[in-house]
PALUM-265823 format. One line per field, with one value per residue (C-alpha): x, y, z; residue in one letter; residue number from 0. Coordinates in pm, 1 decimal. Example, Ala and Ser with C-alpha at 12.3 -4.5 7.8 and 13.67 -1.06 7.14 Angstrom:
residues 2
u	c(1230.0:1367.0)
v	c(-450.0:-106.0)
w	c(780.0:714.0)
residuo	c(A:S)
num	c(0:1)
end
This chain:
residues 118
u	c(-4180.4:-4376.5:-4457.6:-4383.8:-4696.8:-4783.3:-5100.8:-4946.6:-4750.6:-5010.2:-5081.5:-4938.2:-4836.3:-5098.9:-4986.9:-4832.1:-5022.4:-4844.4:-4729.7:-4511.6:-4408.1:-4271.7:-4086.8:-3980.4:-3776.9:-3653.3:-3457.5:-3396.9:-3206.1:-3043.2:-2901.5:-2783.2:-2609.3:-2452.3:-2316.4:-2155.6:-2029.1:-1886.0:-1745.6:-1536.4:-1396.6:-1259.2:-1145.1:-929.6:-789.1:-655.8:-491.2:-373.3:-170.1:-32.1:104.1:245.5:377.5:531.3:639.0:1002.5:1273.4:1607.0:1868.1:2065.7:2459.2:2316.4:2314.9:2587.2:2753.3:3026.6:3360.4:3434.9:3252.0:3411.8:3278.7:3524.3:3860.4:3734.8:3382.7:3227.9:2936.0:2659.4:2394.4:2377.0:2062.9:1982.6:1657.8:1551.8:1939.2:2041.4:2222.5:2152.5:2486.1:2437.3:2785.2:2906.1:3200.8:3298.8:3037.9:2825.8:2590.1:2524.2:2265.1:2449.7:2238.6:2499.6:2472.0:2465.4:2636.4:2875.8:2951.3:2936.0:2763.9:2391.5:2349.5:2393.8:2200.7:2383.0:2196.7:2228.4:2117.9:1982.4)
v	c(1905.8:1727.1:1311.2:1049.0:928.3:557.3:544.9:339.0:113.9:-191.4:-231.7:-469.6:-410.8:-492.3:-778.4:-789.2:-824.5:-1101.7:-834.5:-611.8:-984.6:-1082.2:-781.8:-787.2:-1105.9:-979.7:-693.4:-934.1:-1209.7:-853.9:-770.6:-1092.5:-1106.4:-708.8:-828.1:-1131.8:-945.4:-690.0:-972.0:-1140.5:-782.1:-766.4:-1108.9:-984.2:-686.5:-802.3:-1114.2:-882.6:-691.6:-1018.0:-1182.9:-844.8:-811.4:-1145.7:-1185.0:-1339.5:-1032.8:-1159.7:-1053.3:-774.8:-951.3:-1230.0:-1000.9:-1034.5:-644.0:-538.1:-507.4:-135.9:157.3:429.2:791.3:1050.4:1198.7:1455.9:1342.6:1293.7:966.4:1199.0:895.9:543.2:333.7:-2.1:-39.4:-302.8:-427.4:-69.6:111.2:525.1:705.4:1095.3:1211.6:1574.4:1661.4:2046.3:2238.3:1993.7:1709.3:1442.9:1166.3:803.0:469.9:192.4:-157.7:-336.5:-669.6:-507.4:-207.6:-65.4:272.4:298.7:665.9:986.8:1294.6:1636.2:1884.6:2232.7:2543.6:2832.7)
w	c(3407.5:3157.4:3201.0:2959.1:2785.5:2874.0:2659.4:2404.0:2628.8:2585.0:2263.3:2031.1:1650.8:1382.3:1150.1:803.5:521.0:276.7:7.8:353.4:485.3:123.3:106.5:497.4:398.6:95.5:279.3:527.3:272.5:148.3:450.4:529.5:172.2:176.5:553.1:424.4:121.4:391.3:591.7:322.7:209.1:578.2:537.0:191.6:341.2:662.3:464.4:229.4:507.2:647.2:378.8:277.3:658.0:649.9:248.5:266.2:95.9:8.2:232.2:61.6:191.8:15.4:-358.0:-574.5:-646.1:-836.4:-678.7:-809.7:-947.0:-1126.2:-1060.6:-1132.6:-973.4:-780.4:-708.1:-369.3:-298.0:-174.5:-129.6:-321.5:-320.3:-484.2:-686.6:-928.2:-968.8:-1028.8:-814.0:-856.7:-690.3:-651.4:-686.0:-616.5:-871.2:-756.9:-783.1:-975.0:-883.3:-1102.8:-1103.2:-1199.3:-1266.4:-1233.6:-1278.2:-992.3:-1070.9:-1362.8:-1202.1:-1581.3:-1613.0:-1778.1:-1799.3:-1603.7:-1514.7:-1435.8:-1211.3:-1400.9:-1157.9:-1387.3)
residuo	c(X:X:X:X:X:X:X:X:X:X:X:X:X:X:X:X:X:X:X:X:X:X:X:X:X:X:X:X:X:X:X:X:X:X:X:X:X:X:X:X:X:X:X:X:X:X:X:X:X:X:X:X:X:X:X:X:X:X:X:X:X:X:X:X:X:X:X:X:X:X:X:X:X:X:X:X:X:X:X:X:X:X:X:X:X:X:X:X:X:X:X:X:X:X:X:X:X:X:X:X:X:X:X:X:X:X:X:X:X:X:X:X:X:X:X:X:X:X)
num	c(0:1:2:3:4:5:6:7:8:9:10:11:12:13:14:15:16:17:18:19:20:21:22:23:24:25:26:27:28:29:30:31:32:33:34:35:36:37:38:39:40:41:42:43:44:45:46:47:48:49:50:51:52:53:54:55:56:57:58:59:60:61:62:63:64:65:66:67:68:69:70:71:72:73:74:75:76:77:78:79:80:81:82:83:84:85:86:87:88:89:90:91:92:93:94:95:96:97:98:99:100:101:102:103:104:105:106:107:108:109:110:111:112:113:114:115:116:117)
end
């Protein structure tokens, strides 16, 4: 097995000259300033996730909708979801399927897509 070498145990470090000190504490003030910078963007982020965590949302029995929607005779509510005061109703009229935006408080229809297989 080989043996650690000890030779160099004792001696001590020559000193800076002034030009390697100047620029010692310039990397030094840098460091101090990147880790601060660093520090603050931790700061931003992790308040960013709280106040998005605990932002107040309106309760949704609280929204005023309309009493009635009209989608057809023979068509079938596959999924409704509200966005943005509009409500989007996929509808299934046979053997269509048809996209409806819907306004939420009227009830009054804004457009519709139809889903054409070719």
């Amino acid at each position: 097995m080989s043996q650690p070498d000890y030779r160099d145990e004792g001696q001590e470090e020559a000193p800076l000259d002034p030009a390697a000190q100047r620029v010692q504490a310039k990397l030094k003030r840098l460091l101090l300033g990147s880790s601060l910078i660093m520090f603050a963007g931790f700061i931003a982020v992790f308040a960013a996730i709280l106040y998005k965590i605990n932002t107040y949302e309106a309760d949704p029995s609280e929204a005023v909708f309309a009493s009635s929607v009209v989608v057809g005779p023979d068509a079938e509510v596959i999924q409704a979801t509200l966005t943005d005061g509009v409500l989007l109703v996929l509808v299934r009229e046979g053997s269509k399927t048809a996209l409806l935006r819907v306004d939420a408080v009227t009830g009054k229809q804004l457009s519709r897509t139809d889903f054409i297989a070719r």
